[in-house]
C-alpha positions in Angstrom: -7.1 13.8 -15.0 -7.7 11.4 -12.0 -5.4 9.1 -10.6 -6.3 5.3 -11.3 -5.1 2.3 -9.7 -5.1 -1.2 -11.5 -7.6 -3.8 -9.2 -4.0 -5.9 -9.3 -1.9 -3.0 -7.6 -5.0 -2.0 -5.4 -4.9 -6.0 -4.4 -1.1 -5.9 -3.9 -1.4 -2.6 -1.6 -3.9 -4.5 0.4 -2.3 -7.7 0.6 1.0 -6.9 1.2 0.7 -3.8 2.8 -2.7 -3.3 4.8 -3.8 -6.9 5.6 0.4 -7.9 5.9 1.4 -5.2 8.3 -1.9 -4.7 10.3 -3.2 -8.5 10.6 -0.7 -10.9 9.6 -1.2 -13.2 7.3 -4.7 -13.9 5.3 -7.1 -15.6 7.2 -5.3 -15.7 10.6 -6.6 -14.4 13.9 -4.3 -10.8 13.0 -1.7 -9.0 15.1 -3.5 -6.1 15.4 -6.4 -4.3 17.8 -9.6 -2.2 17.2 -10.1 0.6 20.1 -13.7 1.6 20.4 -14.3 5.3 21.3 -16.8 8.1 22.4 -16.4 11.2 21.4 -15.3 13.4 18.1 -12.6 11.2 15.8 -9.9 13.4 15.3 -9.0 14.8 12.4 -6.3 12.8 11.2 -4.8 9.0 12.6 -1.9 10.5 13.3 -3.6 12.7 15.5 -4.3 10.4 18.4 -7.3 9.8 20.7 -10.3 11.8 21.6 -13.1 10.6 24.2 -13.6 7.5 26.4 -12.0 4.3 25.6 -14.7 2.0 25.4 -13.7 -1.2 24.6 -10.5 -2.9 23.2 -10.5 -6.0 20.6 -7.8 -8.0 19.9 -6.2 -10.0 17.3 -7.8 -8.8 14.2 -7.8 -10.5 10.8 -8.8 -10.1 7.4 -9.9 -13.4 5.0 -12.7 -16.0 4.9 -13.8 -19.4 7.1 -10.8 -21.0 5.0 -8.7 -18.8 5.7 -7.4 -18.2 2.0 -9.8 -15.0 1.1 -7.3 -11.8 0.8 -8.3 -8.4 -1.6 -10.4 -8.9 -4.5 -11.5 -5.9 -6.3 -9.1 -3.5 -4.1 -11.5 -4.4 -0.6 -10.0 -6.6 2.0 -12.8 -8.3 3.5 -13.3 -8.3 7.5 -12.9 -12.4 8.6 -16.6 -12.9 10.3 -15.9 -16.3 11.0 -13.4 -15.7 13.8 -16.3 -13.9 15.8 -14.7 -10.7 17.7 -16.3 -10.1 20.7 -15.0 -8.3 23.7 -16.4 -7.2 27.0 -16.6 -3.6 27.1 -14.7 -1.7 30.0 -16.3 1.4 29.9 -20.4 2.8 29.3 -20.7 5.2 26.8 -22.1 5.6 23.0 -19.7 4.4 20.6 -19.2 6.7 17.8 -15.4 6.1 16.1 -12.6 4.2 16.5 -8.9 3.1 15.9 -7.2 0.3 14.4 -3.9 -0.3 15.5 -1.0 -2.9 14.5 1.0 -4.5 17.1 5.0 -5.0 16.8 7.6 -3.3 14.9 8.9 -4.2 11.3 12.0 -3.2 9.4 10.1 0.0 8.3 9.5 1.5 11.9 7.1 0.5 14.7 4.6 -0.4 13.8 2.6 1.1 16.4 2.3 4.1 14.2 0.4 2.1 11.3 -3.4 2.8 12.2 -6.8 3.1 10.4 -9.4 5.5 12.2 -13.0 5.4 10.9 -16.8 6.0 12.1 -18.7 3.2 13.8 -22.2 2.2 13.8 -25.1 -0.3 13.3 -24.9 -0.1 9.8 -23.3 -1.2 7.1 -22.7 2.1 5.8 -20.1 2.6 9.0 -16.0 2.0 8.2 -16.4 -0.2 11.4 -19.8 -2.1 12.2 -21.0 -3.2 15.0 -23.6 -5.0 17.0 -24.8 -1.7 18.8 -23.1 1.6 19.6 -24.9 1.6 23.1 -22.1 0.2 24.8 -22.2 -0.9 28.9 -19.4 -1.4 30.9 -19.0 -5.5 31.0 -21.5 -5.9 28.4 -20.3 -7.6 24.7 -19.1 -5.6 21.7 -19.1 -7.2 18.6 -17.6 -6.4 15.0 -19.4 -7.5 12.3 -17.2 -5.7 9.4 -14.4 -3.2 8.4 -14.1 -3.6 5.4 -10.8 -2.0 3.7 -10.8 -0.4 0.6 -8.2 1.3 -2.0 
């Protein structure tokens, strides 16, 4: 038999888990950072790094333009409006990265909470972006990550 969540407790795990630990709350700028990569994505995200760090961006949220948009449906949609763009430190072809929350919390540090996934020019990719042909000073912009349970 396969396990099956309700779309209320797969909202609830997003809300008050992913979105509340990793990015603050709905619709804000976030607390956390995506940490671009070349190279082979390890195995797990516990596992740590593999390749070139190619460009860091910061304060990641989830939510809509109003800032009120959380989980519907179990997906926590990526915050578009807030436009995150960084200036890449390092040349290389992008090909995974990590996302990474900031702080500690009663559970831990936070540190530990992350979210590895592919990235690429489609839409298909966990983390999409506006080209994986990254050059040192040049821009790197996400345009979703959607989050799903």
């Amino acid at each position: 038999m396969a396990l099956r969540l309700s779309t209320d407790l797969k909202n609830y795990l997003i809300n008050q888990g992913i979105i509340k630990q990793m990015a603050g709350a709905i619709g804000t700028g976030g607390t956390c950072v995506l940490k671009i990569y070349n190279g082979t994505q390890p195995t797990s995200a516990d596992d740590g790094t593999n390749g070139t760090l190619l460009c860091t961006i910061i304060n990641l949220g989830w939510g809509g333009s109003n800032g009120t948009i959380g989980s519907t449906q179990g997906l926590a949609q990526f915050g578009t409006a807030a436009g995150y763009t960084r200036t890449a430190a390092t040349t290389g072809t992008a090909s995974w990265a990590s996302m990474k929350a900031f702080g500690t919390n009663a559970h831990g540090s936070a540190g530990t909470f992350r979210i590895d996934g592919d990235v690429g020019t489609s839409a298909s990719a966990a983390f999409q972006i506006n080209s994986t042909t990254i050059t040192a000073l040049g821009s790197v912009t996400i345009l979703s990550m959607p989050i799903s349970v």
